[in-house]
N, C-alpha and C positions, 0 to 999 in steps of 0.2 A: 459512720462518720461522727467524729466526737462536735461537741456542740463549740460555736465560735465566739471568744471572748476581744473585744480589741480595747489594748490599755493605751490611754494618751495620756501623756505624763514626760514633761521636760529635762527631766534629772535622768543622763541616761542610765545611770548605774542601778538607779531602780527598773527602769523601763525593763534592762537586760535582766534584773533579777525576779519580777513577776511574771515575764516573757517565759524565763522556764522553770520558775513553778510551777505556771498553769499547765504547759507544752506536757512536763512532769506526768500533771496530776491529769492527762488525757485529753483537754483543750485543745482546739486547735485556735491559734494566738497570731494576732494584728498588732503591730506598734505605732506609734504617733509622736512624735514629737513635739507637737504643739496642737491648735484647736485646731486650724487652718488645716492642716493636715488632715488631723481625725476626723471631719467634719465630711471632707472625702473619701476618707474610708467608709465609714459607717453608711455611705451610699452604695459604693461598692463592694463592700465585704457581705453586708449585712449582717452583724452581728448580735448574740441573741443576747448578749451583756456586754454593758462598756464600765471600766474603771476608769474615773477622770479625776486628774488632779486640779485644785483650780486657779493657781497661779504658777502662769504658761505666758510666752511671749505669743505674739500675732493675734491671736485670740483665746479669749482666758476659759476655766471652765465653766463659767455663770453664761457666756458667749456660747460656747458649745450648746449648754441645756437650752439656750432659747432658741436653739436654730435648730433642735431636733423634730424630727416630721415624723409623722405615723405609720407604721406600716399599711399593708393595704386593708388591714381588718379594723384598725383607726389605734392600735395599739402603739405606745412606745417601748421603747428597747431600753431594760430595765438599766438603769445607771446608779454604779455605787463612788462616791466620791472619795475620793483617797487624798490627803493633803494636809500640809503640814499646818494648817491656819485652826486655831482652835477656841474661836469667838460663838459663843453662842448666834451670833445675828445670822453669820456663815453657815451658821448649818442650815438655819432656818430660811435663810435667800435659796440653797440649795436644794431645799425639801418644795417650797412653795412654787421651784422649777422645772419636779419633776423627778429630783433624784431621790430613787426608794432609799436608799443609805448612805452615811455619812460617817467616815473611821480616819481618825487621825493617826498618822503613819509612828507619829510618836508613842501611841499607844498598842500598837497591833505586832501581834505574832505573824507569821507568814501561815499557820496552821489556820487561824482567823480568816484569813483573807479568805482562804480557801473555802472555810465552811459557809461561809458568806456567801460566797458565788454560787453553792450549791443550795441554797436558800431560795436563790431566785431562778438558779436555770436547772432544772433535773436532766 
């Protein structure tokens, strides 16, 4: 069984286009459309990486990373941040929450993304 990736990310047309990239590249793939959503998946998917965007309706992704709980080994579920906001402060609210990485959509290849994720989950 291939390892589970779940993206929450509001813009569907990305959602759909990382959805089967991952699917692609042998993932098995969760989608979200907002925090509120992902927030219940990631309970019940349990997923071994989340890509989160961080401006999202209901709840944003800075919401997401503070409501993330441990697995049972006290581990979190590594989170790479995907998002169009390119403030240094944001990355850095991002990192101090939790999120091992942080790629601006403006700046990233789809080949990227990928070797990313393979970075964090084997």
């Amino acid at each position: 069984m291939g390892k589970k990736i779940l993206v929450i990310e509001d813009d569907l047309l990305c959602l759909q286009m990382f959805k089967s990239m991952l699917s692609n590249a042998g993932y098995l793939v969760e989608i979200a459309e907002n925090g509120k959503i992902g927030l219940d998946k990631i309970r019940k998917f349990k997923p071994d990486l989340i890509l989160l965007d961080i401006i999202m309706p209901i709840l944003d992704g800075f919401d997401v990373l503070r409501n993330l709980e441990p697995d049972e080994e006290g581990n979190l579920t590594p989170v790479i941040v995907l998002t169009s906001l390119d403030q240094p402060v944001e990355e850095e609210k991002a990192r101090i929450l939790g999120a091992k990485d942080f790629i601006k959509k403006s700046d990233v290849h789809l080949a990227d993304i990928i070797n990313m994720v393979k970075k964090y989950i084997k």
